[in-house]
C-alpha positions in Angstrom: 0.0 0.0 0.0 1.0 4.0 -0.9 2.1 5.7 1.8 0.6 9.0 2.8 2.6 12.1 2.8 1.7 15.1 4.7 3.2 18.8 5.4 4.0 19.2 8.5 3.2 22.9 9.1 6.2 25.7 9.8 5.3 28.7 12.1 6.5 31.5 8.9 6.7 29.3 6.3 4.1 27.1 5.1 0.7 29.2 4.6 -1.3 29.3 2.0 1.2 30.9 -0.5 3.2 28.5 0.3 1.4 25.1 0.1 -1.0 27.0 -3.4 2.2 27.2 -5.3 4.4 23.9 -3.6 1.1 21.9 -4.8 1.1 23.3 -8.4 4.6 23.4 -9.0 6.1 19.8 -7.0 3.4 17.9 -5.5 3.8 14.8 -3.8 1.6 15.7 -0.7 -1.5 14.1 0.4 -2.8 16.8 2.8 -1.5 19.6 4.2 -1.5 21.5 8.2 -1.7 24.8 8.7 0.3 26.9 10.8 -1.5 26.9 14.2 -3.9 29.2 15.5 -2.6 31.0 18.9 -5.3 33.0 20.9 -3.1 34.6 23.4 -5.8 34.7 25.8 -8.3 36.7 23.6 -11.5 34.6 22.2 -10.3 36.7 18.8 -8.6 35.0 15.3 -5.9 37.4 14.1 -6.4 38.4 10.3 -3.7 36.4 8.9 -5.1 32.9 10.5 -8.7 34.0 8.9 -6.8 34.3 5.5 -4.8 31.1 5.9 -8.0 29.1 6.2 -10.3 30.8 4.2 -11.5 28.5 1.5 -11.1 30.4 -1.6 -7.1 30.3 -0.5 -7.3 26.7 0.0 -9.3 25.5 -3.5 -7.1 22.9 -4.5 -5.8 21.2 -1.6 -6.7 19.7 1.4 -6.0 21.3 4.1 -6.3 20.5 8.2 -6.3 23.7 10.6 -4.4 23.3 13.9 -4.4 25.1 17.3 -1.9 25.6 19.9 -3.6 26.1 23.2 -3.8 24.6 27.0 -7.4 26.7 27.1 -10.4 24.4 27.0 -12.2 27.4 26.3 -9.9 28.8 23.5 -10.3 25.3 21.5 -14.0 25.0 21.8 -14.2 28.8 20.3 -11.7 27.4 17.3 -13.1 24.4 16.7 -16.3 26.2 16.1 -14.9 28.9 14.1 -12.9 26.4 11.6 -16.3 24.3 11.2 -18.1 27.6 10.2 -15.8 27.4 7.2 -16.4 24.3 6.6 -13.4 22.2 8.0 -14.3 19.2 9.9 -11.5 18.0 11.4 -8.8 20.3 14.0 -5.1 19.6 14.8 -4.0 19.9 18.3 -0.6 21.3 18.5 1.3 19.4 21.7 4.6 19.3 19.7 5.9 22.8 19.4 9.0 23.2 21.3 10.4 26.5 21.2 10.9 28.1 24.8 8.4 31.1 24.6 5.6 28.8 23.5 6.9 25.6 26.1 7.2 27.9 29.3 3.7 29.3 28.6 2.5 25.1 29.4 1.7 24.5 25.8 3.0 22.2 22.7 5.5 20.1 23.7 5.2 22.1 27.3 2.2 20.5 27.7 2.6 16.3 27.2 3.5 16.7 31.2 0.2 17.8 32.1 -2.5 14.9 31.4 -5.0 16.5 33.5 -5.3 19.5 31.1 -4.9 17.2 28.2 -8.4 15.8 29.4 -10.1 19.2 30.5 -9.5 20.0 26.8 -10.3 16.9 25.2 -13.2 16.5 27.3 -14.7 20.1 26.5 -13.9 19.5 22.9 -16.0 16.1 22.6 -18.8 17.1 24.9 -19.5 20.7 22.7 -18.4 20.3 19.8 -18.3 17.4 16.9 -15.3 18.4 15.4 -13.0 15.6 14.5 -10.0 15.6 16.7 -6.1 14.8 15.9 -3.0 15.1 17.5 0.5 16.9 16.5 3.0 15.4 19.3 6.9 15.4 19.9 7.6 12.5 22.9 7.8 15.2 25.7 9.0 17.7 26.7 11.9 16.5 29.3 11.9 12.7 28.1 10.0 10.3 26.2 8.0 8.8 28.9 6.0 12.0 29.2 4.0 10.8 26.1 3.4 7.4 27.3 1.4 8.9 30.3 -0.2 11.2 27.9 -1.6 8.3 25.8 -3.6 6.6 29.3 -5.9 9.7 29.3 -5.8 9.9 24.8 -6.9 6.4 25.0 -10.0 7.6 26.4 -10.9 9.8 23.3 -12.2 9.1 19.4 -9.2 10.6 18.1 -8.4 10.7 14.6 -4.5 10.3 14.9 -1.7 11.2 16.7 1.3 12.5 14.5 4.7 11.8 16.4 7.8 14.0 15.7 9.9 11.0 17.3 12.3 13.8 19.3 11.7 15.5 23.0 10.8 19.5 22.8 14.2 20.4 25.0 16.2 19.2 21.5 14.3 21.4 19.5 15.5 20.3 16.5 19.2 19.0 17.8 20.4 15.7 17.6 19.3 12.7 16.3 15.7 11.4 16.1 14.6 8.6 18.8 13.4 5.7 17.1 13.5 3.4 19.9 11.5 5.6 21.9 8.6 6.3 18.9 8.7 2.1 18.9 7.8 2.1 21.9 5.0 4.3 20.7 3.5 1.8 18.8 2.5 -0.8 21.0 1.0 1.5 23.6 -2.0 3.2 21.9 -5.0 2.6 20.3 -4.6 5.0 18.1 -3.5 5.4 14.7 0.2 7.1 14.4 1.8 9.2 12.0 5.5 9.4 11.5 7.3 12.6 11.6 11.2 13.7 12.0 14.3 13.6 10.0 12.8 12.4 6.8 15.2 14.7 4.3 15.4 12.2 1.4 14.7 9.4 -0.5 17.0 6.9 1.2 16.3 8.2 5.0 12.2 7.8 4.1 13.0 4.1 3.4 15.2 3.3 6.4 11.7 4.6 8.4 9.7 3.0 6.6 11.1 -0.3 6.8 11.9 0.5 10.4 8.2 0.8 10.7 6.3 -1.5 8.9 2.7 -0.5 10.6 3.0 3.2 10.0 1.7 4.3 6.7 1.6 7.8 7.0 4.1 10.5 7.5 4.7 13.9 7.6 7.7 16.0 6.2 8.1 19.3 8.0 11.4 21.7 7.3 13.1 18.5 4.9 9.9 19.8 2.5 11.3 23.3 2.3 14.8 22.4 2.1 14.1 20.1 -0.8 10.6 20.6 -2.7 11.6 17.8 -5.0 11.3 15.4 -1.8 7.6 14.1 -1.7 7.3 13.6 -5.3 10.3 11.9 -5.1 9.4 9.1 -2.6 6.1 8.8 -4.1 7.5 7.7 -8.0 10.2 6.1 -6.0 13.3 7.5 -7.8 16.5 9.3 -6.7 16.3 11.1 -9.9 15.4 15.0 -9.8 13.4 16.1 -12.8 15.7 17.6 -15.9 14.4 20.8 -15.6 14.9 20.9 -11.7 16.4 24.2 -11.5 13.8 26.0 -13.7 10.7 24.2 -11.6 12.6 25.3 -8.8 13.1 29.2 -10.4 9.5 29.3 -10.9 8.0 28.4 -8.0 10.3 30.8 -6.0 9.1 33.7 -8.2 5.7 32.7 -7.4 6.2 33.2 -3.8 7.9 35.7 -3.8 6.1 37.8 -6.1 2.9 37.2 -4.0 4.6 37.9 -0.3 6.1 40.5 -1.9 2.3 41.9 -2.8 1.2 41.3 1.2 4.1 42.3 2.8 5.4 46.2 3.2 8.9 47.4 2.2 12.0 45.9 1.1 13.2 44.8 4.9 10.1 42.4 6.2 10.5 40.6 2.2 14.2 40.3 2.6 13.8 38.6 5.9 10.7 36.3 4.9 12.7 34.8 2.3 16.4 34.9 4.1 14.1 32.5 6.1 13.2 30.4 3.2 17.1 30.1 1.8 18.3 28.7 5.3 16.0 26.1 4.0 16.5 26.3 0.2 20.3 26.5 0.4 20.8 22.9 1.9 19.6 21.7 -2.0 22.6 23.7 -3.3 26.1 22.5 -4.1 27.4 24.6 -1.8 24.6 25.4 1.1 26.8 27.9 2.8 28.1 30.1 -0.1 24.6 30.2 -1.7 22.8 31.4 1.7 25.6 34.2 2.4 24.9 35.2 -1.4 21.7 36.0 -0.5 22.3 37.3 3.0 24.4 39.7 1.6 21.8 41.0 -1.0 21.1 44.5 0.6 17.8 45.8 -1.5 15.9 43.8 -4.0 17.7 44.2 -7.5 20.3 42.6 -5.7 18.5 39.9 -4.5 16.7 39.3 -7.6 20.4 39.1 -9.3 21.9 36.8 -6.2 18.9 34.5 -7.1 19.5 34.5 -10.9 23.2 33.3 -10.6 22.4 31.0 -7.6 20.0 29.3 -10.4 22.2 29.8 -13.5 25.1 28.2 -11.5 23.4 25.2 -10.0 22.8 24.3 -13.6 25.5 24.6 -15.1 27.3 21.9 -11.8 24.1 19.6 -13.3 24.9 20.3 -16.9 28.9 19.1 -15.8 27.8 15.3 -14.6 
């Protein structure tokens, strides 16, 4: 059986500009997450989370919202708000693990506290009939946190739980724990999703035959780094398209020229996509001269023109095989 690939969403990165033109011009992913929704204590949905889920930006994809929250209150209010545009199903965010968000007792903050896990849980089932899933990382201090976690998820119709197989205090440091996400397996009822680490072709397979009962997984920043990636594993082949580097060329004018449109000024577009080449660059033949290229681009004609020889040069090293 076809695996099932899904985005993993990125805080910045992967909103509907984003997944719109990765669908059109890579493919390779079955559904895609938004970035989650954060109340800060306000029973309010800022702007750009209404534009991120509206449906006319989401027209030819599927798309599951999320929420990052430890408020029973705050997810009821969302869950409601995402069915009135028609979603049916919302992702709980227990996964993130950056400090500011952890310290505040939610995402991967959270996995500690299976009392609030249930307060939540149980609000969300008993007022709403939105479809619940799971975005998870193992814990927050150690892996055992999640197996706790699971007694009181057990007691829930849950859709899924997606696993990024690392505790929140890495971050992103260090190798994924596949002996802990094992361990995983065998101590739920519910379905699990893969996620961490999967960055190409070859380290798919190794999880995929580490993990014979998972058939779904997610890709999260190995998607940005390398667009290429899910289409990839889904023909099977190691083999990037001829025409990589124009693909590539075009979708990056795409996004640019529409954050371009919704941002203001020269500065906040230089940073969005000096955000996007730490990921891009890593495709390159050489990661750290291509993302200083574009670091060092101080106004946009020079960006435009570090971007132009960035392309022209990677294929002319393809042209040279």
């Amino acid at each position: 059986m076809a695996s099932t690939l899904l985005s993993s969403p990125l805080q910045g990165f992967t909103d509907f500009r984003f997944r719109n033109a990765f669908n059109h011009y890579f493919g390779g992913i079955d559904t895609f997450y938004s970035p989650y929704i954060r109340l800060n204590g306000k029973l309010k949905i800022k702007q750009s989370y209404q534009d991120d889920l509206l449906p006319e930006n989401n027209t030819t994809l599927e798309v599951i919202p999320q929420i990052i929250t430890n408020d029973p209150e705050e997810f009821v209010y969302v869950a409601k708000y995402v069915q009135s545009l028609g979603y049916k199903e919302l992702n709980w965010n227990l996964g993130c693990p950056y400090p500011m968000v952890t310290k505040s007792g939610m995402g991967s903050g959270l996995i500690c506290n299976p009392e609030r896990i249930n307060e939540v849980l149980y609000r969300a089932h008993n007022e709403t009939d939105i479809l619940v899933s799971m975005k998870m990382r193992m814990g927050y201090e150690n892996p055992e946190e999640i197996l706790a976690a699971f007694r009181i998820l057990d007691h829930y119709p849950l859709k899924n739980i997606a696993i990024h197989a690392r505790i929140g205090k890495q971050l992103y440091k260090g190798p994924v724990d596949l002996e802990a996400f094992e361990k995983c397996i065998g101590s739920t009822k519910h379905k699990l999703y893969y996620n961490g680490d999967i960055t190409s072709v070859s380290a798919f397979k190794a999880i995929e035959k580490r993990f014979p009962s998972i058939d779904h997984f997610m890709i999260g920043r190995g998607l940005i780094a390398d667009p290429f990636l899910p289409s990839m594993i889904k023909n099977n082949t190691l083999e990037y398209p001829p025409n990589r580097w124009s693909i590539f060329s075009e979708f990056h004018d795409t996004i640019y020229q529409q954050y371009d449109e919704y941002l203001s000024g020269p500065t906040p577009i230089k940073m969005k996509m000096l955000g996007f080449w730490e990921f891009f660059s890593q495709s390159t033949s050489n990661p750290r001269k291509t993302y200083k290229a574009i670091k060092k681009a101080s106004n946009p004609v020079k960006y435009r023109l570090a971007v132009d020889q960035i392309i022209n040069a990677e294929m002319k090293v393809k042209s040279a095989f």
